[in-house]
N, C-alpha and C positions, 0 to 999 in steps of 0.2 A: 906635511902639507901636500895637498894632490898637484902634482905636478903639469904644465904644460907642455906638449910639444913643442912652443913657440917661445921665443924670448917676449918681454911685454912689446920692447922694440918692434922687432918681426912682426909681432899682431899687430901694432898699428899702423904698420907702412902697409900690410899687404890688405886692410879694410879700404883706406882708400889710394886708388891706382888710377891711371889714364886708362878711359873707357873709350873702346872703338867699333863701332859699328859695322857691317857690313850687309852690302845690296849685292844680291847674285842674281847673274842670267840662270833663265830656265837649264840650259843646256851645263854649263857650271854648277849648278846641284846637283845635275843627274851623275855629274863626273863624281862626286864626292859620296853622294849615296852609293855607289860602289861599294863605299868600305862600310856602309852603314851608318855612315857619320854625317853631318850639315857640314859647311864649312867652318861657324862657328867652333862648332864640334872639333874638324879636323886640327884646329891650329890648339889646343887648348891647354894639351899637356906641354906644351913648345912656349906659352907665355911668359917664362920667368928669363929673364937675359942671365945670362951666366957668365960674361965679360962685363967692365965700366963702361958708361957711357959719361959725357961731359959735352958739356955746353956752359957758354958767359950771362953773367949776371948782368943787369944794366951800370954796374961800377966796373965789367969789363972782368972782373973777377972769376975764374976758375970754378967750377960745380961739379964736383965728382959725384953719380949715380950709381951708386952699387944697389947687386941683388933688383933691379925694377921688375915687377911684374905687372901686364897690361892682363885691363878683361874685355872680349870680344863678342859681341853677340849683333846678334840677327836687327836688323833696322826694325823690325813690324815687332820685337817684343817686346811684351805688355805686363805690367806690374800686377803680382799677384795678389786680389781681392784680399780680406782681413780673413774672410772664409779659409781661403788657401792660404795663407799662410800661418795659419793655427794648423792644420791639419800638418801643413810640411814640417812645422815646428816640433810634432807631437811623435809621427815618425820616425825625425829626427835624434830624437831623445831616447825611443823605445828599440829602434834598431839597433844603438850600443849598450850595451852590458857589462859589466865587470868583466875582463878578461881572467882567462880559467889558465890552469896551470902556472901562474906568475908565482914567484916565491911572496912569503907575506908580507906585507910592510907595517913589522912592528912600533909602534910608538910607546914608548916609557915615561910614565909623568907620575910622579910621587908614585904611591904605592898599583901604579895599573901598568899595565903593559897591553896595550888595545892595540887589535888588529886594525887598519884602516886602512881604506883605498888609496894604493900609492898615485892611481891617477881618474881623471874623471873624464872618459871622452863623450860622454853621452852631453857634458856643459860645454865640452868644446866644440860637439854636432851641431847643439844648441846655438849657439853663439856666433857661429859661423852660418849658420843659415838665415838668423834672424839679422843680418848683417848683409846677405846676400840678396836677401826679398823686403829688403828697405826701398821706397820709392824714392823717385831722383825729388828735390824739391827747390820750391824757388827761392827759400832763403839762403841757398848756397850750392857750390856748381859741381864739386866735390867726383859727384857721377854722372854730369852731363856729359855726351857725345864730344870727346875734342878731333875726332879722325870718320873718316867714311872709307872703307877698303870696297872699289866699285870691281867685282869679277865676273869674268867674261872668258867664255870657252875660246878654246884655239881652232876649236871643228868650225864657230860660227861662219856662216857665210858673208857677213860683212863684221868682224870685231868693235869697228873704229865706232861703228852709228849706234853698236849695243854698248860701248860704252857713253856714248852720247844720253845717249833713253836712261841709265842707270843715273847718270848726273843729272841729269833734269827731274828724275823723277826724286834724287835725293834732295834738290835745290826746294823741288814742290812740299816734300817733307816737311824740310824745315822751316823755309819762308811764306808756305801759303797763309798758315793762320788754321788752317784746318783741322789740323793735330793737337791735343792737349800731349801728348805722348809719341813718339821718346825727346828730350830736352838736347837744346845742344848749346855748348858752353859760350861757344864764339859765332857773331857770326861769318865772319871768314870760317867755316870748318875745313879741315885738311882731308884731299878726295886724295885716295891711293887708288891707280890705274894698276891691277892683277889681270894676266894672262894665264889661264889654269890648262895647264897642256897633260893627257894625260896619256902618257908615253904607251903604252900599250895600244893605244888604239887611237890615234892620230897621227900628223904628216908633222915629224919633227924641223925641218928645214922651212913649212911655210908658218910655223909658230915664230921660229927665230927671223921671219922676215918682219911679220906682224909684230913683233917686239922691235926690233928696228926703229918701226914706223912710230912708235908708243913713245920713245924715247926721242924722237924729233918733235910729236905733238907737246909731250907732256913734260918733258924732262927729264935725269935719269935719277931724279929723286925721288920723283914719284911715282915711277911705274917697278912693274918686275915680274918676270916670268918666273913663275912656278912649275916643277914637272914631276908629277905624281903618278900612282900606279903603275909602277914599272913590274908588277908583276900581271901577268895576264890571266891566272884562274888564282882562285881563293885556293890558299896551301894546304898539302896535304898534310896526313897525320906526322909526317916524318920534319915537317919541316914547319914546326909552328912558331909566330913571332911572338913578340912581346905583345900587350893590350894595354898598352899607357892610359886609355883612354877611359877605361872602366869606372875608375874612383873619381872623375871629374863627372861621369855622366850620373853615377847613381848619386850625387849629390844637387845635381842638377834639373832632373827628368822630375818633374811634380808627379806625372801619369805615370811614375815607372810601377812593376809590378808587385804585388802587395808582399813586403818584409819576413823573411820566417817568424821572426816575432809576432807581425800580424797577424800571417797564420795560426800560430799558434794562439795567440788570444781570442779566435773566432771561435777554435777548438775549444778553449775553455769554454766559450759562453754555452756552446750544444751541450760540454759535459752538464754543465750547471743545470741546463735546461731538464735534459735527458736524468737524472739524478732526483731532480726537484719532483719530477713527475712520478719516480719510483719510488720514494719515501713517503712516504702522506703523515699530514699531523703534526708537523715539522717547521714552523718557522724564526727559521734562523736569520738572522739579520747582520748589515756591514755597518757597526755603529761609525767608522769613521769618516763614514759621507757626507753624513750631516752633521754629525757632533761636534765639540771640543774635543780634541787630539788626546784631552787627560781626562775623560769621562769615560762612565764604563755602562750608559743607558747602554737598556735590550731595546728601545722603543723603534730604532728608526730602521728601518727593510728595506735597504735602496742596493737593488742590483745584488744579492746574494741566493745562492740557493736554496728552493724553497718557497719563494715569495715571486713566480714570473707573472705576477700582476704587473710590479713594477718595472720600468725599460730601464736598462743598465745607460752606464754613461756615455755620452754622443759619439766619441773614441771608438769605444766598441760598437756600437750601433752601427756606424758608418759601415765597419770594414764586414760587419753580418751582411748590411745590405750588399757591399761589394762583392760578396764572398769568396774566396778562396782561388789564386790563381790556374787557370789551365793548364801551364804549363810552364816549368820552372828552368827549360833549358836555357843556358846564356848565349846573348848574342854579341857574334864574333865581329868585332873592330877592327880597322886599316888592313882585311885580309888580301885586297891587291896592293899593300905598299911594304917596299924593303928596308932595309935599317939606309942604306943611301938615302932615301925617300923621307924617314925621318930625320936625315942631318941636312935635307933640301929645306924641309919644313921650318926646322929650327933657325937657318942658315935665312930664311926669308923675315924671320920674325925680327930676328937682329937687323937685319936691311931695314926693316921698316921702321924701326924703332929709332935707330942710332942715324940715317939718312933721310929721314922724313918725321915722324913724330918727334925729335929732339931739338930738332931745329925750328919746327913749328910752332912748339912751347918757347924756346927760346926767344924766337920774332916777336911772338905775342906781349911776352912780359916785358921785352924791349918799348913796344907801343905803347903799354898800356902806363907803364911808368913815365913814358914823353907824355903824354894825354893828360899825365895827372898832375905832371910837372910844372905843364905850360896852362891849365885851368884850376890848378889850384887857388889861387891869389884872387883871380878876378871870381870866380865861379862861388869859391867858398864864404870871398867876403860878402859875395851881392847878397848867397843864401843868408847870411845871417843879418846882415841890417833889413832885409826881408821878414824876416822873424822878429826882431826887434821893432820895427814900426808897425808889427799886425799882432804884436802882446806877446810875440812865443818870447823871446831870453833864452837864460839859461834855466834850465832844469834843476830847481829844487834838491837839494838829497831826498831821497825818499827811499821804505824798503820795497822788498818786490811786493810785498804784500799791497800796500798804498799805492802802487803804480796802476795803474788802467791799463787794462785789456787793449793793446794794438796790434794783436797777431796778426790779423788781416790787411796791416797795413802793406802797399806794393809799393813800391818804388819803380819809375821811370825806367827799362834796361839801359838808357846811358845815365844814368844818376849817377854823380862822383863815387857817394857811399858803394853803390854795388860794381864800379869797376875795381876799387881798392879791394874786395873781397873778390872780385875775379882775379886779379892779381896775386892774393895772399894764397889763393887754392890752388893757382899754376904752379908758384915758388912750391907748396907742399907738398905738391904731386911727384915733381922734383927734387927733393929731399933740398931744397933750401929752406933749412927750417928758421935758420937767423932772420931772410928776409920775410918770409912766410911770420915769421910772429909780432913783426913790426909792422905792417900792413893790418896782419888782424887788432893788432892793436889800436891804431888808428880808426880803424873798423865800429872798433867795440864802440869807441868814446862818439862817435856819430852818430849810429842807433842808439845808445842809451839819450842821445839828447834830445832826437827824435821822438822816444820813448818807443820804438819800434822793438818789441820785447823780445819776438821770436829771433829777429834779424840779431841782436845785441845776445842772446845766446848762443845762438851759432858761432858769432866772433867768439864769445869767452871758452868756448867747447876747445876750439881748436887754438886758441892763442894758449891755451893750458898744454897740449897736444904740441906745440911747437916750441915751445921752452923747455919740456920733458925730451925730446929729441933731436936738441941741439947737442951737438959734438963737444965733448967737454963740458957737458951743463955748466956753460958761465950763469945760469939762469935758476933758480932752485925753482920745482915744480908748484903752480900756482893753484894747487889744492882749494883754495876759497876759490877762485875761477870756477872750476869744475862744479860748486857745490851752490852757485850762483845758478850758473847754467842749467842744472839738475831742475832747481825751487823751480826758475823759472820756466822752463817746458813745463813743468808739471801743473806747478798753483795758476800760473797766468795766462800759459797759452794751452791749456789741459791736453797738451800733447804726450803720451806715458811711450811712444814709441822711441821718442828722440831724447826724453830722459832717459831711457833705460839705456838708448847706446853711451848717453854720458857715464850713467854705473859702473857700467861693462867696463870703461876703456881705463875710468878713474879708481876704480877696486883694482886692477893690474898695476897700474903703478905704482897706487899703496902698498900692494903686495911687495913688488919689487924693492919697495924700500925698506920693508920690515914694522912698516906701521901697519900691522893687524889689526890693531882695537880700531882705527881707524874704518878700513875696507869693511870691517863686519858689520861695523852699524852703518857704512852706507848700504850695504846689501841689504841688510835687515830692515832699512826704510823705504826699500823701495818692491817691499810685498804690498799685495794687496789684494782685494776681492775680485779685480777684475780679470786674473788669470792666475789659474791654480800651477800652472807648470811653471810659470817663469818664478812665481814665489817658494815651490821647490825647490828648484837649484838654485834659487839668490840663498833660502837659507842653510843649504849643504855648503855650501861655498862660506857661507861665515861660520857654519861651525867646523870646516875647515882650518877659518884664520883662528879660531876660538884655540884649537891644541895645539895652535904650531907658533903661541906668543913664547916669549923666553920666558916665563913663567905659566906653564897650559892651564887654562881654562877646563876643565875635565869635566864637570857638571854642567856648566853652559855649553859646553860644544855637544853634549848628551841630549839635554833638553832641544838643540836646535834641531838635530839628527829628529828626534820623534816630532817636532812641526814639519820638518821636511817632508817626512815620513807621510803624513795625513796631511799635507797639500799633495803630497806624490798618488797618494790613494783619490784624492777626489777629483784626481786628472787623469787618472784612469791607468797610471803607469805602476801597475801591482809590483811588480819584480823591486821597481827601483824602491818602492815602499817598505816591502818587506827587509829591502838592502839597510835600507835605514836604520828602521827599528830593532833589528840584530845587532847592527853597531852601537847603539844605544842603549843595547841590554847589557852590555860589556862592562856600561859603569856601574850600572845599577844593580846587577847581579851580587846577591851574598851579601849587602850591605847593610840591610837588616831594612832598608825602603821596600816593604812585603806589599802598598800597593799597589805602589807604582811598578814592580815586577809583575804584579798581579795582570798590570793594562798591557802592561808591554807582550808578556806572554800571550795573553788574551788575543790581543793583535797578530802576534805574528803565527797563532794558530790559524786563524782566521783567513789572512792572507797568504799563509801556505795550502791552508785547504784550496783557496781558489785558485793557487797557480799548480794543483794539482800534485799535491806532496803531502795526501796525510799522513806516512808516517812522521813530518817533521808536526806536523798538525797536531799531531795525540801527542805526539812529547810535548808540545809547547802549550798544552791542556793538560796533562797530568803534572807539570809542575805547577799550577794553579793548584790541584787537587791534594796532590802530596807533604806540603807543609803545613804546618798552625796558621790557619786561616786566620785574619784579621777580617773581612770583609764580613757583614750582615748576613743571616741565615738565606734569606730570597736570593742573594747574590750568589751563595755558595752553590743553591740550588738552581740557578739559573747557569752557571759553571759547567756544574754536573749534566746538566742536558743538553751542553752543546758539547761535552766530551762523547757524550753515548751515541748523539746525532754520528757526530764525525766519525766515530768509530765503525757504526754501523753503515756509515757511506766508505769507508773505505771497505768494510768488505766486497761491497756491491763491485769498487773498484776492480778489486783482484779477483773477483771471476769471472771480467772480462779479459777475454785474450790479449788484446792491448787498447793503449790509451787512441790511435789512431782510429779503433775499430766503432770507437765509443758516438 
């Protein structure tokens, strides 16, 4: 089975976290641009506490937080169009690779012994990103804004009035009405007052006065002087630091610069180009663009060399137009700050979290359970003899299918329904998953009687999500919940974004538990026409669970491997296509299935010729060639001349000096 870096656990605490915003003075960014960083930026690698924190329940009860990690980002950013976010996703995917010198990871199932991917991080780039360029939404608060970090230089000439202006301008944010963008959970939000001192180059004694004064304004829970850049030139060669910061921003930066993979597949398309132009006579085609994954039509010419009538696919397009980075040198992170400088960083994260953000959630869930305590009885009876004398009642059984479309339904923001669901999302933020699933439970049974469909999935999403992550599962995982939730986004509120995270989360636990047959056919029902990559890795991932049941599945995990394969090809991700279809030869090889070896071969000449490997190309064309054909005479003979094609393109190959020059 391909392994996760994450426990299922770990993946679901760290999808959703308390989200905190931050507004900096001009003069405060310029401190941090320094290192090359935002502020956002600077604190990022520093997010995950590495102490307990604890805070009381409204029964007074004890709440241990372990492992929390918050996300912070910039007050003015803005969710990534559908555009951007295929493209980040596609990136995503084609940036990772099989990693090279790993020992193999053999599987043995009856009479095979198949190599397979011990791990798959290109589904976990995947999955992680498409999880990170999720919009905030208003069926649930999950990543709305709970904090606002207001910073303000120590050089300023009046501090106190720039944090004035940052708080008003946050208040206008949130309360003018103006904004559809960014959400904020509460409206009490929690303003953190930072003093950004940047010791190199400012007056340290009139910072610590100005902090003083911050802590008689503000309190000393919510303010805190930070002091960074204690180095005064960026280091030399002898004295270089760590760059924590690397792998958070290249997961992050949508504009960063184009991937050697990219590179590289632009390169392919000129080889193509350049190739197609020197052979004349010649048209070869990519049957599996258009085909069925088990046909072996010569018909269809999309994006192969040979045929540059037609435009390859938008993947590659793009990054043609983009073309080719200028210059590949890395840029250097936190080069004015010392390792003290990073345990200032880390040592404020903690401050903020365990003195300010823990106790603010705490406050809140306190209020919000008095609010619901003391309007419960009158509020919820009036609503329903309300319903009852204007015809509503109660709500018929009915399936989802029968239910009516009320995705669009809003609800009031002080509506009981949606304070119970702000409640249920503070508790899970906080890993009170006991109280967190009783809330959303509650939750659920309201929207479903509303018929508020999208609102009542959301509750069942995570009321599944919080029984699965109670301590000592008193609660067995409510798998129909999830598969509720799933129908629902999908058939009622045609939402495929927010079923797909139900998939995601609900295929991991089935994992975890060792129901394979299970996780695979949800995977496998949530491919579709409307996106070739994510149907990809849903079905490597089930033919995943396919060899790793206690009795393996070895021809269905085969057959999944070749649809993966040809949704991989028609998303434009060759490598990972050709990855496939090699692993799928494995079964079919020698077995006497002469023509289904026949396609398979077929293919992965094909897609080796394009990723520029003919000699794997001619080998996986002369075993076509080499045995008692079964295949119809046209077919053989259509065989034969994409072996001579490619043959005679690779010599062209090898006498050029190299493939760079190409």
């Amino acid at each position: 089975m391909a392994q996760c870096a994450q426990s299922v656990q770990e993946f679901v605490q760290d999808s959703f976290v308390p989200t905190v915003a931050v507004l900096c003075s001009a003069d405060a960014e310029r401190v941090t641009r320094r290192n090359n960083l935002s502020f956002p930026e600077l604190l990022r690698p520093f997010c995950r506490l590495t102490s307990e924190g604890h805070l009381r329940d409204p029964n007074n009860l004890v709440v241990v937080v372990k492992g929390l990690r918050i996300s912070v980002t910039g007050v003015n950013t803005q969710p990534l169009q559908p555009g951007e976010v295929r493209k980040l996703l596609s990136q995503a995917v084609s940036g990772c690779q099989p990693p090279e010198g790993l020992p193999a990871n053999v599987v043995t199932a009856g009479d095979y012994d198949l190599n397979i991917s011990a791990t798959t991080p290109w589904f976990e780039a995947y999955r992680e990103n498409f999880l990170q360029s999720m919009p905030a939404s208003d069926h649930e608060f999950l990543n709305h804004y709970l904090a606002c970090m207001l910073v303000v230089s120590s050089r300023e000439a009046a501090p106190t009035e720039q944090f004035q202006r940052l708080s008003q301008e946050q208040h206008r944010v949130q309360h003018s009405g103006e904004y559809t963008h960014p959400k904020w959970f509460i409206p009490n939000t929690l303003k953190y007052y930072v003093l950004l001192h940047d010791i190199s180059d400012g007056d340290e004694q009139r910072a610590d006065s100005v902090y003083e004064d911050m802590k008689q304004r503000y309190g000393t829970q919510c303010c805190y002087l930070l002091k960074i850049n204690s180095r005064a030139a960026a280091a030399g060669p002898a004295e270089q630091m760590p760059d924590p910061w690397s792998q958070y921003l290249q997961k992050s930066r949508a504009q960063s610069p184009v991937s050697p993979e990219a590179c590289e597949d632009a390169a392919v398309n000129n080889v193509e180009n350049n190739v197609s132009s020197e052979v004349d006579g010649h048209d070869v085609s990519d049957a599996l663009s258009e085909s069925h994954p088990l046909e072996l039509d010569q018909t269809s010419n999309l994006g192969y060399p040979g045929n540059p009538s037609v435009a390859v696919n938008s993947i590659d397009t793009s990054r043609k137009q983009g073309g080719l980075p200028a210059s590949s040198t890395p840029v250097a992170h936190g080069a004015c700050l010392t390792l003290n400088d990073h345990d200032r960083i880390r040592q404020f994260i903690q401050e903020f979290t365990f003195r300010g953000l823990l106790p603010h959630i705490e406050k809140n869930i306190r209020q919000l359970n008095d609010q619901l305590v003391s309007r419960k009885g009158l509020s919820r009876s009036l609503f329903s003899a309300t319903k009852k004398w204007f015809g509503g009642g109660k709500v018929p059984e009915k399936s989802i299918a029968e239910l009516k479309n009320t995705a669009g339904l809003l609800y009031p923001p002080e509506a009981p329904e949606l304070q119970i669901r702000k409640m249920a999302d503070l508790c899970f933020l906080v890993q009170h998953y006991e109280l967190a699933y009783s809330c959303y439970h509650t939750a659920k049974k309201d929207f479903l009687s509303d018929q508020a469909m999208l609102y009542a999935a959301g509750a069942l999403e995570m009321a599944a999500m919080s029984a699965f992550l109670q301590s000592g599962a008193p609660r067995p995982y409510p798998a129909h919940y999830m598969e509720t939730a799933i129908q629902t986004y999908r058939d009622v509120c045609k939402n495929m974004v927010l079923a797909e995270r139900c998939a995601l989360f609900s295929a991991e636990v089935l994992k975890s538990q060792v129901k394979y047959s299970e996780a695979a056919a949800l995977l496998i029902k949530m491919t579709s026409e409307d996106s070739d990559l994510r149907s990809a890795l849903l079905l490597e991932q089930a033919a995943h669970c396919f060899i790793n049941m206690r009795s393996p599945m070895v021809r269905k995990f085969a057959f999944h491997m070749i649809l993966s394969g040809h949704r991989f090809s028609k998303a434009g991700q060759k490598r990972h296509a050709l990855r496939c279809y090699c692993q799928a030869m494995q079964v079919y090889k020698g077995k006497g299935w002469t023509l289904a070896e026949d396609h398979i071969n077929f293919t992965i000449g094909r897609q080796s010729f394009t990723l520029r490997q003919p000699e794997n190309a001619i080998a996986a064309f002369r075993h076509i060639l080499i045995n008692d054909s079964k295949q119809v005479a046209t077919q053989q003979s259509a065989f034969l001349r994409e072996y001579l094609y490619v043959y005679k393109v690779s010599d062209i190959f090898t006498c050029n000096s190299s493939w760079e020059d190409l």
